[in-house]
FILUMNU-98788 format. One record per atom (N, C-alpha, C, O, CB): atom name; residue in three letters; residue number from 1; x, y negated, z negated. Coordinates in steps of 0.02 Angstrom, whole numbers, plus 50000, padded with zeros to 5 digits. Each point is the difference from the previous one (the first is absolute). Glycine has a CB too. Example, Ala and Ser with C-alpha at 12.3 -4.5 7.8 and 13.67 -1.06 7.14 Angstrom:
BEGIN
gufi, fikol, drenmar, px, py, pz
N, ala, 1, 50660, 50284, 49610
CA, ala, 1, 49955, 49941, 50000
C, ala, 1, 50045, 49940, 50000
O, ala, 1, 50052, 50001, 49967
CB, ala, 1, 49853, 50058, 49971
N, ser, 2, 50077, 49888, 50098
CA, ser, 2, 50042, 49941, 49997
C, ser, 2, 49961, 49945, 49963
O, ser, 2, 50025, 49945, 49992
CB, ser, 2, 50034, 50087, 50116
This chain:
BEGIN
gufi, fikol, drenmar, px, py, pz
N, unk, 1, 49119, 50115, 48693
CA, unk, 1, 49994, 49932, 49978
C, unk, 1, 49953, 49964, 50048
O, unk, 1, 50016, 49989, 50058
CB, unk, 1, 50100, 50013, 49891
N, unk, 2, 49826, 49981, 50026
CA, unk, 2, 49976, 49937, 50031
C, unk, 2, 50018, 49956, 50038
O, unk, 2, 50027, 49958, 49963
CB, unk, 2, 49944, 50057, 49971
N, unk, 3, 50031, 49970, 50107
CA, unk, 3, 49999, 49926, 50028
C, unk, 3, 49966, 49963, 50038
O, unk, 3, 50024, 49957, 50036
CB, unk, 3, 50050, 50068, 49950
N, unk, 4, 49856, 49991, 50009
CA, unk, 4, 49948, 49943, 50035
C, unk, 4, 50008, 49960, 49960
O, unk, 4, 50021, 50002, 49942
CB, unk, 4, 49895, 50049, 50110
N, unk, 5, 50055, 49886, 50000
CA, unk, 5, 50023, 49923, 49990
C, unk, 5, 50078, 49975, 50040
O, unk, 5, 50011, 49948, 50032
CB, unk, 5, 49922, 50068, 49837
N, unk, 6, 50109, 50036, 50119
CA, unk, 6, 50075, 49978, 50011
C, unk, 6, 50018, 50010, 50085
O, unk, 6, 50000, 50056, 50025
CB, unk, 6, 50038, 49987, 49837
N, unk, 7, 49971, 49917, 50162
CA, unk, 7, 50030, 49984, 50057
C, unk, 7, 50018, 50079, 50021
O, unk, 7, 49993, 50039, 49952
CB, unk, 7, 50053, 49826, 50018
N, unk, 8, 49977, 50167, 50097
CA, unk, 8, 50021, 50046, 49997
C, unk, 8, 50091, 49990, 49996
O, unk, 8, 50009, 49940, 49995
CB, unk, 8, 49864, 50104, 50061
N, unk, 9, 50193, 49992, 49944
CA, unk, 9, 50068, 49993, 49976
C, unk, 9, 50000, 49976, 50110
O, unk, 9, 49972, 50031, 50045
CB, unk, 9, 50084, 50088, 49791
N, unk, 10, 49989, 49813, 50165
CA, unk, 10, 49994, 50005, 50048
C, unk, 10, 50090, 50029, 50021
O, unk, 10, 50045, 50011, 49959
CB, unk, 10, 49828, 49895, 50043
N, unk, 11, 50132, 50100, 50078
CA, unk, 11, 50054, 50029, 50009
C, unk, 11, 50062, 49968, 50048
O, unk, 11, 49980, 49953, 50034
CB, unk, 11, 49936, 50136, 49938
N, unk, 12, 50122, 49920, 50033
CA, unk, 12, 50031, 49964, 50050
C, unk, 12, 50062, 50040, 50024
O, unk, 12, 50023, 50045, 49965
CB, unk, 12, 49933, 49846, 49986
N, unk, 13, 50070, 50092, 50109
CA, unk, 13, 50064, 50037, 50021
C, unk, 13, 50070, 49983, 49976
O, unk, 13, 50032, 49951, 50020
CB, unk, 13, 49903, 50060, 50073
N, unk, 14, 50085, 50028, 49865
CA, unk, 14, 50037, 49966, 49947
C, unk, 14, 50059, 49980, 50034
O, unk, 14, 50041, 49968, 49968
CB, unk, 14, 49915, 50095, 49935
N, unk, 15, 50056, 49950, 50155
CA, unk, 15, 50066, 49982, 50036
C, unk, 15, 49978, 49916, 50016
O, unk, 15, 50043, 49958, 49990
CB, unk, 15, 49997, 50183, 50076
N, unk, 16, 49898, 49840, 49955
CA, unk, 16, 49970, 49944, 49998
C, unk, 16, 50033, 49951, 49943
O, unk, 16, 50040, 49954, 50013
CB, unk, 16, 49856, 50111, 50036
N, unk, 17, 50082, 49951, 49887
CA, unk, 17, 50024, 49971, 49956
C, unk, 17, 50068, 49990, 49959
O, unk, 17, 50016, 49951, 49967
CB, unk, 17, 49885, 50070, 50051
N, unk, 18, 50143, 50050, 49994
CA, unk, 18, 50070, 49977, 49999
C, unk, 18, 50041, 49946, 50066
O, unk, 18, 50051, 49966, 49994
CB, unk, 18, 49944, 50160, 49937
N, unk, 19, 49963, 49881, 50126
CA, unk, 19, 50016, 49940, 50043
C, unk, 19, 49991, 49925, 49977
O, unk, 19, 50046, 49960, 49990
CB, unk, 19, 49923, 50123, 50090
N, unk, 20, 49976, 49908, 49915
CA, unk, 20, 49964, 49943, 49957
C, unk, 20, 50061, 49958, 49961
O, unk, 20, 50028, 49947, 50011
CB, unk, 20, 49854, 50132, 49968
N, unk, 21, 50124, 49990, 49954
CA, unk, 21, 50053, 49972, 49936
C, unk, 21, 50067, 49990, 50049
O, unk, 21, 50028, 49946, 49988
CB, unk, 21, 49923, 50134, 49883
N, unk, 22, 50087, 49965, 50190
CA, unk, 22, 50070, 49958, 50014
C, unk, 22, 49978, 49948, 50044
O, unk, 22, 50048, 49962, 50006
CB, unk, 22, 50038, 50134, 49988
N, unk, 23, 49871, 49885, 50035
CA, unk, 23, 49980, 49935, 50058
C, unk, 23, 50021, 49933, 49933
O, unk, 23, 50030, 49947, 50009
CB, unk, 23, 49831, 50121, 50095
N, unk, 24, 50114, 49955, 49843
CA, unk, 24, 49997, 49948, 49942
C, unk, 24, 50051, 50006, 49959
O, unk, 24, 50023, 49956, 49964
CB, unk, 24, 49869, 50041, 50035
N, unk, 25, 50130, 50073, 50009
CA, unk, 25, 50086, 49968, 49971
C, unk, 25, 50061, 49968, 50057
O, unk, 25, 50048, 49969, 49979
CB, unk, 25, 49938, 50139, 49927
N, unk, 26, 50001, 49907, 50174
CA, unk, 26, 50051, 49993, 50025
C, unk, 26, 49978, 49912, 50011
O, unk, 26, 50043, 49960, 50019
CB, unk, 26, 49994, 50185, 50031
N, unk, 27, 49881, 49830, 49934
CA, unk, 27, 50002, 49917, 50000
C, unk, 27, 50021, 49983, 49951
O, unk, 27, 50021, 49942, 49997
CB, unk, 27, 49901, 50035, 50059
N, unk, 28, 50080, 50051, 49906
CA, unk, 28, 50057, 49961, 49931
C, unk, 28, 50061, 50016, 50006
O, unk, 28, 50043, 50003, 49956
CB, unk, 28, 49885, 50005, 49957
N, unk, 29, 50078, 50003, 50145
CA, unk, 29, 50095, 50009, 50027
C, unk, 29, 50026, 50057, 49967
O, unk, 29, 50062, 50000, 49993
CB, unk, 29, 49972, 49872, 50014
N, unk, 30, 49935, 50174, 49971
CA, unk, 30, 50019, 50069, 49953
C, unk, 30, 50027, 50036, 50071
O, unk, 30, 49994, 49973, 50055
CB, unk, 30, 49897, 50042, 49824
N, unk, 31, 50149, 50067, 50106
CA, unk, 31, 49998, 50022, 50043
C, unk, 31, 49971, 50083, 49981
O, unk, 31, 50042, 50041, 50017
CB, unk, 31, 50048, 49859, 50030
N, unk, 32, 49860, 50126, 49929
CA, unk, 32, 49978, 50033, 49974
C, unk, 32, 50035, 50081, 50050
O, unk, 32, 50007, 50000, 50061
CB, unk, 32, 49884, 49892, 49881
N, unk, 33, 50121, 50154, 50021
CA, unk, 33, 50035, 50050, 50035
C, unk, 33, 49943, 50065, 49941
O, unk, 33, 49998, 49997, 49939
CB, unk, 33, 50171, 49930, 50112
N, unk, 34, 49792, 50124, 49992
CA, unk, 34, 49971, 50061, 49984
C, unk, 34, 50038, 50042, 50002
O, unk, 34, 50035, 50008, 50050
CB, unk, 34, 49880, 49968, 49979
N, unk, 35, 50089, 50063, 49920
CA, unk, 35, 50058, 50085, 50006
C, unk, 35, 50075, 49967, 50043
O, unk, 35, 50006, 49985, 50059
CB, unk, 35, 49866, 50137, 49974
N, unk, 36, 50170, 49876, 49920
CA, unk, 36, 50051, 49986, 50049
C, unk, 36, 50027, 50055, 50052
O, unk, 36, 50036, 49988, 50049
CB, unk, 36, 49990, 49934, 49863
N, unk, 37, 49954, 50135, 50070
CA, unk, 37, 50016, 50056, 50059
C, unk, 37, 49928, 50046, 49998
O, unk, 37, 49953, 49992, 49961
CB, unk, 37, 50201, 50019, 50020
N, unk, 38, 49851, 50034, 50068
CA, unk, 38, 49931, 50044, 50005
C, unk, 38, 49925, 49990, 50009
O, unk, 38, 49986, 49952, 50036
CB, unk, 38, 50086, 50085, 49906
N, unk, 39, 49886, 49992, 50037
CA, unk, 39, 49926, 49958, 49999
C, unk, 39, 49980, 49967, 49966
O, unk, 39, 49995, 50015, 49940
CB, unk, 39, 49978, 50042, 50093
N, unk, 40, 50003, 49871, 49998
CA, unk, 40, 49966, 49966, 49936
C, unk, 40, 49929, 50003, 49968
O, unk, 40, 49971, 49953, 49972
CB, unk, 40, 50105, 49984, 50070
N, unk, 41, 49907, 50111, 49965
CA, unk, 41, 49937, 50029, 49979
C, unk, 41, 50005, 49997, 49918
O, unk, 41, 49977, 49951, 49970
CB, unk, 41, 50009, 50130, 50143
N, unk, 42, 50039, 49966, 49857
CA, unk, 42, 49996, 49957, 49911
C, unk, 42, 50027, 49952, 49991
O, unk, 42, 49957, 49957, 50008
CB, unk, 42, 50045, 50121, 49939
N, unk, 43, 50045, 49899, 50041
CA, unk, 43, 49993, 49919, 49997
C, unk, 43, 49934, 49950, 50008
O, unk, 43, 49970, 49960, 49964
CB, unk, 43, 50136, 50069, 50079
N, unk, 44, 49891, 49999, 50034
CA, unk, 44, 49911, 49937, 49999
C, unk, 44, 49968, 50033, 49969
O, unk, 44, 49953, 49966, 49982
CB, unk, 44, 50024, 49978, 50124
N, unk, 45, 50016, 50136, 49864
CA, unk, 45, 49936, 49995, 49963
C, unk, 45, 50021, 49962, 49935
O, unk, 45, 49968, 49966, 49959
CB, unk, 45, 49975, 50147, 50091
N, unk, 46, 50105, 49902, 49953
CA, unk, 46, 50022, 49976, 49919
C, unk, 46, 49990, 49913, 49997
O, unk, 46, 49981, 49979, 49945
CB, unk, 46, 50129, 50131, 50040
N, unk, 47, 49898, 49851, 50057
CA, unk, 47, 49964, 49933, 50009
C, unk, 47, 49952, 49996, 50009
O, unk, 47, 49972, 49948, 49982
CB, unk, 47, 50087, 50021, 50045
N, unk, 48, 49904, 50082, 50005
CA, unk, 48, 49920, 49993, 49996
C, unk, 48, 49957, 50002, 49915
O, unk, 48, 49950, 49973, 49977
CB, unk, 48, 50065, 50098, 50157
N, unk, 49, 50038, 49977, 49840
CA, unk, 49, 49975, 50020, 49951
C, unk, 49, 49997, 49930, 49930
O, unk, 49, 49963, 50000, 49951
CB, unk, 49, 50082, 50137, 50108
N, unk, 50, 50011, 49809, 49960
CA, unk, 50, 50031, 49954, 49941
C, unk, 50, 49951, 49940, 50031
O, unk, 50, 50014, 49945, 49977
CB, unk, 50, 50137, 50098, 49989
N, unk, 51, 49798, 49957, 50076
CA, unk, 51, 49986, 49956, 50051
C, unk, 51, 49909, 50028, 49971
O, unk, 51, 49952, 49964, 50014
CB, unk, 51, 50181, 50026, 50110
N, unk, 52, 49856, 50076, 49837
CA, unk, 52, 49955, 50014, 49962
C, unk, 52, 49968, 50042, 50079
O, unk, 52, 49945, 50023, 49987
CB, unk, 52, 50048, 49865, 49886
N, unk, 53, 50014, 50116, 50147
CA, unk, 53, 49971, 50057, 50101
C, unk, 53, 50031, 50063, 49980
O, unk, 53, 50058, 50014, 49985
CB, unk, 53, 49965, 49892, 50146
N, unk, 54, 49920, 50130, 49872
CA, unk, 54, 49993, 50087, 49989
C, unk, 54, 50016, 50018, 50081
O, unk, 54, 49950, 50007, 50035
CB, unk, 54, 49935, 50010, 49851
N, unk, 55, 50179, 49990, 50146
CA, unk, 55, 50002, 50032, 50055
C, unk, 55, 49976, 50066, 50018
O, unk, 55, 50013, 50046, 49961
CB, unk, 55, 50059, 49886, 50032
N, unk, 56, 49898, 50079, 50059
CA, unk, 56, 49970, 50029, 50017
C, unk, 56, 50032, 50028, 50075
O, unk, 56, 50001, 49967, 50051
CB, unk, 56, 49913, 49974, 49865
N, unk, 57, 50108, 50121, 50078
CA, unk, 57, 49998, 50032, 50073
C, unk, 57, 49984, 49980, 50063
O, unk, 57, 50041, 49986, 50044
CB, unk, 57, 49942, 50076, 49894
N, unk, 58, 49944, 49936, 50068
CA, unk, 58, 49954, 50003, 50035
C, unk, 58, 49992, 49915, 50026
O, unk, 58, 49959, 49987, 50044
CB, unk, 58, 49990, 50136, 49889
N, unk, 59, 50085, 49831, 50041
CA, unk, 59, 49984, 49955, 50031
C, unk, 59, 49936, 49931, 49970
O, unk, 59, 49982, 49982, 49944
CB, unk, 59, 50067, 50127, 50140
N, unk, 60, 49930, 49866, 49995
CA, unk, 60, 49960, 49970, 49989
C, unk, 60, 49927, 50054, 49992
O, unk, 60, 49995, 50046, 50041
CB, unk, 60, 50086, 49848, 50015
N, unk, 61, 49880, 50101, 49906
CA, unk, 61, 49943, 50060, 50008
C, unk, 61, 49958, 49973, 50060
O, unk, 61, 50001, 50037, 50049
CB, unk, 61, 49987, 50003, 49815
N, unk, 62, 49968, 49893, 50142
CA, unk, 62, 49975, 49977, 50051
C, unk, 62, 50020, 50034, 50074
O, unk, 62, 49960, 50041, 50024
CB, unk, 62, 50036, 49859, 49897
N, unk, 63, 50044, 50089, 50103
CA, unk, 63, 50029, 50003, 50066
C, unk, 63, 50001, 50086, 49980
O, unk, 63, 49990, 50027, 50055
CB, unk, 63, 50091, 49836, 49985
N, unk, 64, 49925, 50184, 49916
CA, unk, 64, 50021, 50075, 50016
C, unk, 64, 49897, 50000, 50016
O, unk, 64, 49973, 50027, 50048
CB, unk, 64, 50184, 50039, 49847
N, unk, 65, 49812, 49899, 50052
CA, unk, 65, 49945, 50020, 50021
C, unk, 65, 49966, 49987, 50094
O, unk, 65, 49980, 50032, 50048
CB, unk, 65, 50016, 49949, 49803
N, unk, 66, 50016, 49963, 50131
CA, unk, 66, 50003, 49974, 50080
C, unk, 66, 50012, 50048, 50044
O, unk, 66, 49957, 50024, 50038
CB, unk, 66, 50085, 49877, 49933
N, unk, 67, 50025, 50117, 50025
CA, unk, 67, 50034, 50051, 50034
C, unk, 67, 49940, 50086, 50029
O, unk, 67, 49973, 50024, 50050
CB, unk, 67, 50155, 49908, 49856
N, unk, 68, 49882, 50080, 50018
CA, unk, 68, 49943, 50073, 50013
C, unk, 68, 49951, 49967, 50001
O, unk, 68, 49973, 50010, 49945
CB, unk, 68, 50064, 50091, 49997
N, unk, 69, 49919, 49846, 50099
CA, unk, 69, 49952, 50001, 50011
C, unk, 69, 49996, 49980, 50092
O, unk, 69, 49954, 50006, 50040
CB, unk, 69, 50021, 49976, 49814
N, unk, 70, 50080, 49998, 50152
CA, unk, 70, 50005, 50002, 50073
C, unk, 70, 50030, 50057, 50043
O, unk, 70, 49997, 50007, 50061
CB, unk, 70, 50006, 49884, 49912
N, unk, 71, 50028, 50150, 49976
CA, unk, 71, 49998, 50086, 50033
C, unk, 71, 49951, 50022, 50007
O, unk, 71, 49985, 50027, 50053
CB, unk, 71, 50091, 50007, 49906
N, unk, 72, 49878, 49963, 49986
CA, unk, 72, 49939, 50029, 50010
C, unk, 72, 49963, 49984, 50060
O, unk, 72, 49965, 50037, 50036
CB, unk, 72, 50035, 49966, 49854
N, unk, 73, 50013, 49940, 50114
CA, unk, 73, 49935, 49985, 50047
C, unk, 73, 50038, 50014, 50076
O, unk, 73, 49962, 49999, 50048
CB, unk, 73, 49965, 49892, 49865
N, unk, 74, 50146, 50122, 50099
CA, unk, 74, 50039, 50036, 50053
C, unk, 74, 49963, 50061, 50010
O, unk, 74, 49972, 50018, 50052
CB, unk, 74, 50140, 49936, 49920
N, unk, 75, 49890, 50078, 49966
CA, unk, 75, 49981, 50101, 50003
C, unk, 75, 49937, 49985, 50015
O, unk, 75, 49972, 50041, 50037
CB, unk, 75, 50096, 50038, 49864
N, unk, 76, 49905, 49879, 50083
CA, unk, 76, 49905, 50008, 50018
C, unk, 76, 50005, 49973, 50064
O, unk, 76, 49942, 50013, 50017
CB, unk, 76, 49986, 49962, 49866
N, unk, 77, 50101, 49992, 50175
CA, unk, 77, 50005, 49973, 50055
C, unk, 77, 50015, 50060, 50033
O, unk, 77, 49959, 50027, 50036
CB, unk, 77, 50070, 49857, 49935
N, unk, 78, 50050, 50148, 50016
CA, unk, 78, 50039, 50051, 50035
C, unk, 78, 49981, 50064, 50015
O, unk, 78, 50005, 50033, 50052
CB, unk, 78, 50064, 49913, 49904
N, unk, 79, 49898, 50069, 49970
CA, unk, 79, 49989, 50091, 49988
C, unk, 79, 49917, 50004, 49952
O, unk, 79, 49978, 50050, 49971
CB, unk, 79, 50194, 49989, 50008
N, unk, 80, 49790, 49885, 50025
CA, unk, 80, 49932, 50020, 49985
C, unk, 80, 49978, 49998, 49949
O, unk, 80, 49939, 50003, 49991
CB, unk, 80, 50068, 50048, 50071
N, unk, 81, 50046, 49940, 49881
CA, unk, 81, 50005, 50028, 49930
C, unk, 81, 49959, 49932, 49958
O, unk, 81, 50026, 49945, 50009
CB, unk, 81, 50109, 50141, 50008
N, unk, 82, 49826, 49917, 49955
CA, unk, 82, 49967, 49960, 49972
C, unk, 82, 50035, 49954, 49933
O, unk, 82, 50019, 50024, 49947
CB, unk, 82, 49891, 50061, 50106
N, unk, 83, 50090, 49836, 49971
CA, unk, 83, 50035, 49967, 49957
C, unk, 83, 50014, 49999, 49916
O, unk, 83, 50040, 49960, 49976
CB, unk, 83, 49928, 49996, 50125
């Protein structure tokens, strides 16, 4: 599928944004409770998902890129290795 012209999908740390939604339910005096036992990992995706956010593993993508690009430039400092 095409998509020049279109913005690229941007990304975000979805733990970011299930924070966000309880900061704004606990100011409306809510007391919002995730997974009442165990991990709350589906659940928030499952709010990510009603909230229309394709969770994603991986995070914010920015900062992973960020990330491997300041290793790189470690290994090319440390061991020579060209960025």
């Amino acid at each position: 599928m095409d998509r020049s012209g279109e913005p690229p999908d941007e990304t975000y740390n979805p733990w970011s944004i299930v924070n966000l939604v309880f900061q704004h339910l606990a100011a409306e005096g809510l007391h919002p409770i995730l997974g009442d036992a165990g991990d709350p990992g589906a659940p928030a995706a499952d709010l990510l998902r009603c909230l229309g956010i394709r969770p994603a593993p991986e995070g914010n993508q920015q900062l992973t890129q960020d990330t491997r690009r300041h290793l790189a430039e470690i290994r090319a400092a440390v061991l020579g290795e060209p960025p």
